[in-house]
C-alpha positions in Angstrom: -10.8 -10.8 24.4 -9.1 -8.2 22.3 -8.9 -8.2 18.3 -5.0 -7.8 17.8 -3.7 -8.7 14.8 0.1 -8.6 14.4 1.2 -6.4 11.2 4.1 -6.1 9.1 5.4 -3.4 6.2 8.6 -3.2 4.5 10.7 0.1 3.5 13.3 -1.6 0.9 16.5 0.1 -0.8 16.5 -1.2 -4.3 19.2 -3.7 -4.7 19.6 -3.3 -9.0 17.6 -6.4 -10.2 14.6 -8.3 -9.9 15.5 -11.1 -8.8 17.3 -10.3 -5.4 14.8 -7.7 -5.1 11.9 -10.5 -4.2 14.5 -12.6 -2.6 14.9 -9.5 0.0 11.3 -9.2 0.8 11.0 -13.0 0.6 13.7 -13.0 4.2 11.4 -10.1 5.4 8.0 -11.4 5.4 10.1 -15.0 6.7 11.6 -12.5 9.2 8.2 -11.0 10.2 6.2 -14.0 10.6 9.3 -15.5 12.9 7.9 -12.3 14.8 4.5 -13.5 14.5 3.0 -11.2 12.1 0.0 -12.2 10.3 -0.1 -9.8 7.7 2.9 -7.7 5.7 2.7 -5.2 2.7 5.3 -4.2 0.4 6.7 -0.5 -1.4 5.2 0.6 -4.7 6.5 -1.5 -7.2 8.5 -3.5 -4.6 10.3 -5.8 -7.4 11.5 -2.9 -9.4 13.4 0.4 -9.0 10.9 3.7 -9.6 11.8 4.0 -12.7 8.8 6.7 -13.4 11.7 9.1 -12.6 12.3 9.3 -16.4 10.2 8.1 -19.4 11.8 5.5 -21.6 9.7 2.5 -23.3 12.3 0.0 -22.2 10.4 0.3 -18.5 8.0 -1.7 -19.8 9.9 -5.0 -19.1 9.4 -4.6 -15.9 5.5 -5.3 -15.8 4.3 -8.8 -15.6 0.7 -10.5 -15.3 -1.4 -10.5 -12.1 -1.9 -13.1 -10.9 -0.6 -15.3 -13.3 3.1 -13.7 -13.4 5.9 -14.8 -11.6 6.1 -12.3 -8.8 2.2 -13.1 -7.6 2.7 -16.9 -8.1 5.9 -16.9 -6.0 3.9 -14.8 -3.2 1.0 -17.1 -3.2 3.2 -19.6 -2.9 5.0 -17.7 0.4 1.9 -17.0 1.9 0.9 -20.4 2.2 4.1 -21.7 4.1 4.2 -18.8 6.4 0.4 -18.6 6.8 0.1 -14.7 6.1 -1.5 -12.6 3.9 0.7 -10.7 1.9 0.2 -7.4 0.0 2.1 -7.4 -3.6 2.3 -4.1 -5.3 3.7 -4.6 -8.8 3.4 -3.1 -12.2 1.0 -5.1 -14.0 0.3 -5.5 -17.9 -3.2 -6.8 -18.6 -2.5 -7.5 -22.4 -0.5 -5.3 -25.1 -0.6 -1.7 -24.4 -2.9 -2.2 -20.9 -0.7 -1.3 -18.1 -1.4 -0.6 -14.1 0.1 0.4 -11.1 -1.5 -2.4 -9.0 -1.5 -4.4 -5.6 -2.4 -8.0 -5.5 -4.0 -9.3 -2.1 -3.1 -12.7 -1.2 -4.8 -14.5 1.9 -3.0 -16.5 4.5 -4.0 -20.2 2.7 -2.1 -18.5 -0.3 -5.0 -17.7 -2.4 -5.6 -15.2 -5.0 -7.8 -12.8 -3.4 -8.1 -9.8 -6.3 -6.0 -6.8 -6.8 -6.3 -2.5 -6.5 -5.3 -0.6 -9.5 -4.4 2.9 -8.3 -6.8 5.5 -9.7 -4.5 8.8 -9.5 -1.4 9.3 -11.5 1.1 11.8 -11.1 2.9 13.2 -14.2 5.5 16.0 -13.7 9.4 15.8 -12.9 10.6 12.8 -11.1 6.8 11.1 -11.3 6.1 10.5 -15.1 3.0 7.7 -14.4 1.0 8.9 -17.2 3.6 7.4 -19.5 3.6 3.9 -17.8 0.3 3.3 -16.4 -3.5 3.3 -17.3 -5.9 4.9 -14.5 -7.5 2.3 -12.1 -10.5 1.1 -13.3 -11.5 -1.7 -10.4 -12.9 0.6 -7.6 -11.8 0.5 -4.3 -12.0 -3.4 -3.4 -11.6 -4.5 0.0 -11.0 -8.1 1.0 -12.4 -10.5 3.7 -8.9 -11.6 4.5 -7.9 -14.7 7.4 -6.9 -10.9 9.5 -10.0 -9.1 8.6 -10.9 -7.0 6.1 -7.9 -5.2 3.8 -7.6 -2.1 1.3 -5.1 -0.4 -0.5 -4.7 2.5 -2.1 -1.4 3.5 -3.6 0.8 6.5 -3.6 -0.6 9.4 -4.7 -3.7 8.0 -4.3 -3.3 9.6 -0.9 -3.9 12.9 -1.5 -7.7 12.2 -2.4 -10.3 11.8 0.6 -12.7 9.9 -2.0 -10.9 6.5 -2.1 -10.0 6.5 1.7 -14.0 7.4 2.4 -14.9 4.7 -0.4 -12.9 2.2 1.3 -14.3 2.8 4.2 -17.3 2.7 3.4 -17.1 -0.8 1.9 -15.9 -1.9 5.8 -11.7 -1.8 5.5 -10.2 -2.1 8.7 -6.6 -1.5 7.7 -5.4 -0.5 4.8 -1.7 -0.8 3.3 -1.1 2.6 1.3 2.2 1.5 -0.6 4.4 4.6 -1.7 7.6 6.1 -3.3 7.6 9.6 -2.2 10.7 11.7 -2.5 12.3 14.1 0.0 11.7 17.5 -0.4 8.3 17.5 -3.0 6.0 17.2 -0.4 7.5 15.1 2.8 6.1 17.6 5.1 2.7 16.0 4.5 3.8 12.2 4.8 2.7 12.4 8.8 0.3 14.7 8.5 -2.3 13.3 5.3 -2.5 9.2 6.3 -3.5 10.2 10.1 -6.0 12.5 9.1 -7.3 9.5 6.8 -7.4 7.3 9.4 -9.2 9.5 12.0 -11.9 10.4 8.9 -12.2 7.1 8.0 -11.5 5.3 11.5 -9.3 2.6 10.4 -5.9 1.4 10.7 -3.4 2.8 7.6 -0.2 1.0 6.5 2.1 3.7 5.1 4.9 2.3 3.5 7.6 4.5 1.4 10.9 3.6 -0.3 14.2 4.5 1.1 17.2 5.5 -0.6 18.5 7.0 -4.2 18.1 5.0 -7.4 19.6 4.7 -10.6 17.0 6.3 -12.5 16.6 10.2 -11.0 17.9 11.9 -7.6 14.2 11.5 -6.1 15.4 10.7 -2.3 13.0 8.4 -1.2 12.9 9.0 2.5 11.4 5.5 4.1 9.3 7.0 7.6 6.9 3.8 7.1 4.6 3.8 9.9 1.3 2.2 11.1 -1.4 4.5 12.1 -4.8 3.8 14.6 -7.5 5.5 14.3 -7.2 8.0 16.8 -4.7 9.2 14.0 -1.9 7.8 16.7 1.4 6.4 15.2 1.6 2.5 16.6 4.8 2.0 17.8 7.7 4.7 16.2 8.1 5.3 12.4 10.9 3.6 10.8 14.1 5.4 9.6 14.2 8.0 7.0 17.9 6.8 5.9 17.5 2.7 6.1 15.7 -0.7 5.0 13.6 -1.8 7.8 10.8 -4.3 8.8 8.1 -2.7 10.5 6.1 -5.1 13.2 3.4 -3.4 14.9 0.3 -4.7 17.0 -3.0 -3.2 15.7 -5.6 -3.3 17.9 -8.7 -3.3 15.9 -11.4 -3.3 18.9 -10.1 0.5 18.6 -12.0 0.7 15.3 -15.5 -0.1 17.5 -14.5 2.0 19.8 -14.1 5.5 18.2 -16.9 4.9 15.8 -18.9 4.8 18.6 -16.9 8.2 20.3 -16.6 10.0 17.1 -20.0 9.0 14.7 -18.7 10.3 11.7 -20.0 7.3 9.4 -23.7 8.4 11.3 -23.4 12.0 10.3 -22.8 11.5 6.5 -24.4 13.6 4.2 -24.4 11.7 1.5 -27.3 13.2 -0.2 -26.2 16.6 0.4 -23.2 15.8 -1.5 -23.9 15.5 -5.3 -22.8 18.3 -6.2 -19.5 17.0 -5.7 -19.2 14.3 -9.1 -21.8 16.6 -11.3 -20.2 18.2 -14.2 
């Protein structure tokens, strides 16, 4: 019988606060479980706008605990009713001065699973992270989830094969790379680096980007969220480069068995050949 499990993603326009913010993705994921999804993932620090466009200390209000803050508690609490796991990427303080661009994983009973803290931060015009965030310091977690086993890696995370290989490595089977990526810096590689991944890595990739202008800087966040197989295949069409939309896809994950048995790249690792790689 085949493995299909029914996933979700959102591409959000910020609405200007918090609080309708969550209450927008709340009528998505209710939305895509009406659909029958089992899974959905969220933008880059979904409850806020990108405010990384400019570097001002009054940002820092928008950064809350995981997974005892308000956001992650209210998710837990979502992904009980519906019975889906949920991926919730928020900004994250850890204590004073200890801050993280971060995804909490929640499983389908609405429990706490553990969270991703993104390892590579961009700092130059329109993507100050440096002055927000600490680098990652969790590895590249992957979690036995009521769907299977999930990742995430975040943003600009993207552009570096080691987390997608690590990932991999340590079984993921999709994995929900959350984004705000701006028209015109480097869009041309938004279709062509997450179905490389997935055909490197043989997995199923969840790439979700912001649409629209904010407040904050004239970064034109340009949506194109898409699932990927991988064959390195879109499933289904990407969304809009203009609009919000809810993504539903069917992800076959027999196709994960199936070309990693065609194409044995995980059996042709060098691993020991490839030291020279982390030496100083």
């Amino acid at each position: 019988m085949p493995n299909i499990v029914r996933a979700a993603l959102v591409q959000a326009k910020w609405t200007g606060d918090t609080a309708s913010m969550v209450d927008q993705h709340e009528k998505h994921a209710r939305a895509a479980a009406g659909q029958g999804a089992r899974i959905i993932g969220f933008q880059e620090v979904f409850n806020a706008p990108y405010f990384c466009q400019v570097q001002e200390a009054e940002h820092y209000r928008w950064a809350e605990p995981v997974p005892d803050g308000p956001t992650t508690q209210r998710m837990c609490a979502l992904a009980r009713e519906l019975g889906m796991v949920v991926v919730v990427p928020v900004y994250e303080i850890d204590g004073p001065g200890f801050y993280y661009n971060t995804a909490a994983v929640i499983d389908a009973d609405g429990s706490y699973l553990g969270k991703y803290r993104k390892h590579h931060l961009p700092h130059l015009p329109g993507f100050w992270e440096k002055y927000y965030f600490r680098p990652g310091n969790l590895g590249w977690p992957v979690f036995n989830t009521a769907v299977g086993r999930v990742g995430v890696y975040i943003c600009y995370d993207r552009h570096f094969p080691e987390g997608w290989r690590a990932l991999g490595l340590a079984g993921a089977q999709v994995v929900y790379n959350p984004s705000a990526t701006s028209r015109g810096l480097s869009s041309y590689l938004w279709k062509l680096e997450q179905p490389a991944a997935a055909v490197a890595n043989e997995y199923f990739i969840a790439a979700i980007n912001r649409v629209g202008v904010e407040e904050y800087g004239d970064n034109d966040f340009y949506g194109t969220s898409y699932f990927v197989d991988p064959y390195g295949q879109f499933v289904g069409e990407p969304a809009s480069d203009a609009d919000e939309e809810l993504v539903v896809r069917d992800l076959d994950f027999d196709l994960i068995d199936e070309v990693r048995q065609k194409w044995a790249f995980y059996r042709d690792r060098r691993p020991d050949a490839y030291r020279l790689l982390t030496e100083p």
